[in-house]
N, C-alpha and C positions, 0 to 999 in steps of 0.2 A: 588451841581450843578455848584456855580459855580467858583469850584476848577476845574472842569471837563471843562468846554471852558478855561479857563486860559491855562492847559494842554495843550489840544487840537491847542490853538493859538502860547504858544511856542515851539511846535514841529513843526507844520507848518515851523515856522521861519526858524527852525534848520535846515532844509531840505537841502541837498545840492545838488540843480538844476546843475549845471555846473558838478560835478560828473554823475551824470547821465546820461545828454548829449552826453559825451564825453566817456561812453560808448555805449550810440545807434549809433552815428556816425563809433566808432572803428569796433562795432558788424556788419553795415552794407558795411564799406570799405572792411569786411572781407568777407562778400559775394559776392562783385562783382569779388575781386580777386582770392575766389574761384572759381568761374563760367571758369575765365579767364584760370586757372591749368586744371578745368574739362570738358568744354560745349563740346570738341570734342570725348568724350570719353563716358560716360554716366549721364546724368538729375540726377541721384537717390545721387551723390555727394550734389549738392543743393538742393534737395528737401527736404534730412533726413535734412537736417541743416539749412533750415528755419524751420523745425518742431520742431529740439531742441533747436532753438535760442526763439520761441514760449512759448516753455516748460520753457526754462531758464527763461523768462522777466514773467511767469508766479510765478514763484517760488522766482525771487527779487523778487515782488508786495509783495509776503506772509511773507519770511523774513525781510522785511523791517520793517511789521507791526507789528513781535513779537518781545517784551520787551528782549534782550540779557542775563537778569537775569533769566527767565523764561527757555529760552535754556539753560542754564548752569546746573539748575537740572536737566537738560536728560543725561549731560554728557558722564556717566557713561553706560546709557542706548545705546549710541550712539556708545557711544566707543567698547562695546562689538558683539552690531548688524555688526559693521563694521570688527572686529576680527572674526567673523563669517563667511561673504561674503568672507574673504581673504582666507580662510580655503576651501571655496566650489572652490573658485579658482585653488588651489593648486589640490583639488583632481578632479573635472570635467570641470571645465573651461576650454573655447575656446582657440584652440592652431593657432598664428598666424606669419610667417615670423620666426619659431622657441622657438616665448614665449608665456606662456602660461597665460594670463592675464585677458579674459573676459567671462562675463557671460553670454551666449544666453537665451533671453527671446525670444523664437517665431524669428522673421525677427528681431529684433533689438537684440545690444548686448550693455552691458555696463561694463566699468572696475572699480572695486572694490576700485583697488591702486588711482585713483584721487579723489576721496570721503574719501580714507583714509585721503589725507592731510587735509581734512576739519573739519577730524571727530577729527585728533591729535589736530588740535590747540582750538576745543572745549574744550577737555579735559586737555590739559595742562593750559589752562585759567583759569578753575575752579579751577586746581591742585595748580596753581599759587597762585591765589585769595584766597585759604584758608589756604594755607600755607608761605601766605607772611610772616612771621614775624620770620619763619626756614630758608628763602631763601638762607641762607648766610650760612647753616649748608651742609656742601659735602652732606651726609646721602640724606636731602631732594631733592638736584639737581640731585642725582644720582637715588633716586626712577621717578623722571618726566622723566628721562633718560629712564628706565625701560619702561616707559608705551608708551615712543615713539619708543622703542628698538624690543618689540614682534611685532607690526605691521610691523615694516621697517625687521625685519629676514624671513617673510612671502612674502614680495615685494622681497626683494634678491631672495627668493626660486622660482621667477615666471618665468626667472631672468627679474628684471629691477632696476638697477643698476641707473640711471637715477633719478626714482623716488623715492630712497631709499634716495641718496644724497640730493635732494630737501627738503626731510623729515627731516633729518639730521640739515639741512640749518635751518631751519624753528625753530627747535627746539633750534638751540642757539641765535636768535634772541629774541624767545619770553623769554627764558633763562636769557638772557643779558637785557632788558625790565624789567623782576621783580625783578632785584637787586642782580642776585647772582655774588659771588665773582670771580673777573677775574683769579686771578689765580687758580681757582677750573674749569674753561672753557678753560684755558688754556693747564690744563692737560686732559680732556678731547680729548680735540680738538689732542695734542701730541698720546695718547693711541688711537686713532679712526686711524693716520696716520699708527700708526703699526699693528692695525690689518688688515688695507687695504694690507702694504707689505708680512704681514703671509698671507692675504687671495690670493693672487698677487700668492707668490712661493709655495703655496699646491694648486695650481690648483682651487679654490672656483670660481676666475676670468674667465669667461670664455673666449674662445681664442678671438671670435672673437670682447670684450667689452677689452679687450688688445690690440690686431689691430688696433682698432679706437684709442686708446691713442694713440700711436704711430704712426700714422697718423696725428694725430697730428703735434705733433711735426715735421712730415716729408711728408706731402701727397704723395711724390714724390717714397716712399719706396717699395708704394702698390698703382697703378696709379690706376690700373682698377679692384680693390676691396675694401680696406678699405680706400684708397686716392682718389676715384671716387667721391665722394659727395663734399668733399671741392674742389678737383680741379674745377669740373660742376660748381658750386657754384660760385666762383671768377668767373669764366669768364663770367656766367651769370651777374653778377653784374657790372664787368667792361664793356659789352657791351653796359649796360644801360645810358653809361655815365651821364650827368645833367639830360636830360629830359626824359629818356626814348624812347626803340623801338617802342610804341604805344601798345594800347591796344588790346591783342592776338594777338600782333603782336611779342611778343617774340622768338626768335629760338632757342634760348637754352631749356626755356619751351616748346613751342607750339611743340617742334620735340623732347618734352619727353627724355630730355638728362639728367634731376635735377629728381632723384628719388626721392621720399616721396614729390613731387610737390606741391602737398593736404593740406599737414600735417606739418610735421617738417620741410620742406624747404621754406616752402609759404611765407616767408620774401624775398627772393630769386626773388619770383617773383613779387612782387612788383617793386623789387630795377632793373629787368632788364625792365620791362614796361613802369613803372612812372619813372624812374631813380634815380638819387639824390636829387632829386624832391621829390618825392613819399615817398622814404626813411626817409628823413629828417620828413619829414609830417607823416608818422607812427610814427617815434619817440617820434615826438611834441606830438603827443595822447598819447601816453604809459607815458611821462613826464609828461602834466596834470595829467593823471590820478591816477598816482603816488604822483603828490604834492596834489590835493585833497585830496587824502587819509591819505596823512601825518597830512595834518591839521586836519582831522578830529582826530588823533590819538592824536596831539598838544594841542588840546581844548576839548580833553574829560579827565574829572574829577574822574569819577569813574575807580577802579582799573580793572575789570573785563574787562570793555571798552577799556582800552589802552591795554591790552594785547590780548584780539580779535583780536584789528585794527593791531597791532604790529605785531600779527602772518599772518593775511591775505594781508598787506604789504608787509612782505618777500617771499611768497609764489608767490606772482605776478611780484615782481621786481626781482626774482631768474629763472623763468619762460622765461620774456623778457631778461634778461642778455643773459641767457644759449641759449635760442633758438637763438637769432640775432648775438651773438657771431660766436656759428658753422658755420652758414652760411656764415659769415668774415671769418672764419678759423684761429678767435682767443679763441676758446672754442673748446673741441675737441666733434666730433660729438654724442651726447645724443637723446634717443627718450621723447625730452621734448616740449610740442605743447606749440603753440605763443598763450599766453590767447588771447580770442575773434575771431580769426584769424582761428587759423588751424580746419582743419575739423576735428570733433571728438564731438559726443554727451555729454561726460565724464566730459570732461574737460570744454565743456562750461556751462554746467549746473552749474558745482562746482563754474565757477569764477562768473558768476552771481548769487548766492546763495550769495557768498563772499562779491561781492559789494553791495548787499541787505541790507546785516548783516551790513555794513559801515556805510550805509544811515540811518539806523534803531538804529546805536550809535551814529552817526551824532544828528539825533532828540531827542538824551535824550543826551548828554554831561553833559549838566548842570544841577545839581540835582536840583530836583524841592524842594521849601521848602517854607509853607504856613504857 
């Protein structure tokens, strides 16, 4: 009994209030600037997404409270249920803007490929954790490669190209994490380059996930197709100058000139509102929330733990790079949503699942030992 209040008392301790924080704050800035992209158009933008932001802070409360050791035996179980879901995708899932990615339940729908990321870095943590001590053998880093490999050829088949890379991303961090040898990621990393360029000149690419690279590089090539979002974009942004046009008071947004307003470009509209202001101050959140996280990865003991926190760290700072980059038009334009921010049931459930999981290793870092 009373091993069991000891317990109890330092996990309390362990708690990391200011992480938490500092996602209600992000979660809620993200609604008002939803509102701000939506109120003239239709209520049902903010209303599904107070109910999955609901559902989300539902779902931390529950992952915080279970043992990460305990999840780890599902792995396997998780990993499959999720190879499953990506399968029903490919063959009935909801076809949308040309990709075919979600799954209609009744009135709501939900996408497979954002649950994937959560369900690989389950599985590779475990994969990690038991095979620490091969890490350093190719053999082993190319089987974890494998099991991130069938889910991400299933996301390419949807296509999204976008979350395939993320996945990609994720898996050499948590990779790089349990110790496997750089030049073994090296050449990986080398072989993944060229089968982008085979998949690039046999056509796998499709034209218009081409286009946007090259947009890239040049918006100005393809002004009012594949250089439409970042040109919008900049100028939304420079409008904004320090403080911002005021709230809905935007004209780039409020006259619907920034497509994906909602979604993928909703950093956009902050930055023409609130201005440099605004900007800076999302940042500053996405930065806590980031060094929180890092700490909590810094100060956990157990191997299973830093390589959770290590995978669900690059998932989130790979997220915010990508997303705030395009919208600069220093990232070429991806359909990758701003955690906490963009509207999308999917992705918010997953990233508070995420920070659950954080808070939930946070409380046990330190081994208990009586």
């Amino acid at each position: 009994m009373l091993h069991g209040k000891t317990m109890d008392v330092r996990l309390r301790k362990n708690f990391d209030w200011p992480l938490l924080m500092v996602t209600f704050v992000t979660a809620v800035f993200g609604l008002v600037t939803l509102y701000s992209a939506t109120h003239d158009r239709s209520p049902i933008f903010l209303h599904l997404q107070i109910f999955w932001l609901i559902v989300g802070i539902f779902l931390l409360v529950v992952s915080t409270m279970v043992d990460p050791q305990r999840i780890a035996k599902f792995a396997g179980h998780i990993y499959i249920a999720i190879l499953v879901a990506l399968v029903v995708v490919v063959i009935v899932g909801h076809t949308s803007h040309g990709a075919q990615r979600w799954i209609s339940l009744g009135p709501l729908r939900f996408q497979p490929s954002e649950f994937a990321k959560l369900a690989i870095i389950l599985t590779l943590a475990a994969f990690f954790t038991k095979k620490h001590e091969k890490i350093r053998e190719f053999s082993t880093l190319f089987l974890s490669l494998c099991y991130a490999g069938l889910p991400i050829a299933l996301i390419l088949k949807q296509p999204d190209l976008a979350t395939a890379v993320v996945t990609i991303i994720i898996w050499y961090g948590m990779a790089f994490m349990a110790g496997a040898r750089g030049r073994h990621l090296l050449f990986i990393f080398l072989a993944s380059i060229a089968i982008f360029a085979l998949m690039w000149h046999v056509g796998l690419v499709k034209n218009y996930q081409k286009q946007r690279l090259l947009a890239f590089i040049n918006p100005n090539l393809d002004p009012q197709e594949s250089g439409y979002h970042i040109i919008q974009s900049r100028i939304a942004i420079g409008s904004g100058e320090v403080t911002g046009q005021g709230f809905l008071k935007g004209t780039q947004v409020q006259g619907h000139f920034i497509p994906e307003e909602h979604t993928d470009f909703i950093f956009t509209v902050v930055a023409e509102e609130e201005g440099f202001v605004g900007a800076i101050g999302l940042i500053a959140l996405y930065a806590i929330l980031l060094w929180r996280s890092f700490l909590i990865l810094a100060g956990t003991e157990d191997l299973l733990g830093r390589l959770l926190a290590s995978g669900i760290i690059t998932m989130l700072a790979v997220h915010i790079v990508i997303n705030i980059g395009m919208t600069l038009g220093i990232m070429p334009v991806a359909g990758v949503p701003l955690p906490l921010f963009s509207y999308g049931g999917s992705n918010l459930i997953v990233t508070l699942i995420s920070i659950g999981l954080l808070l939930g290793i946070a409380k046990r870092r330190h081994r208990l030992v009586f």
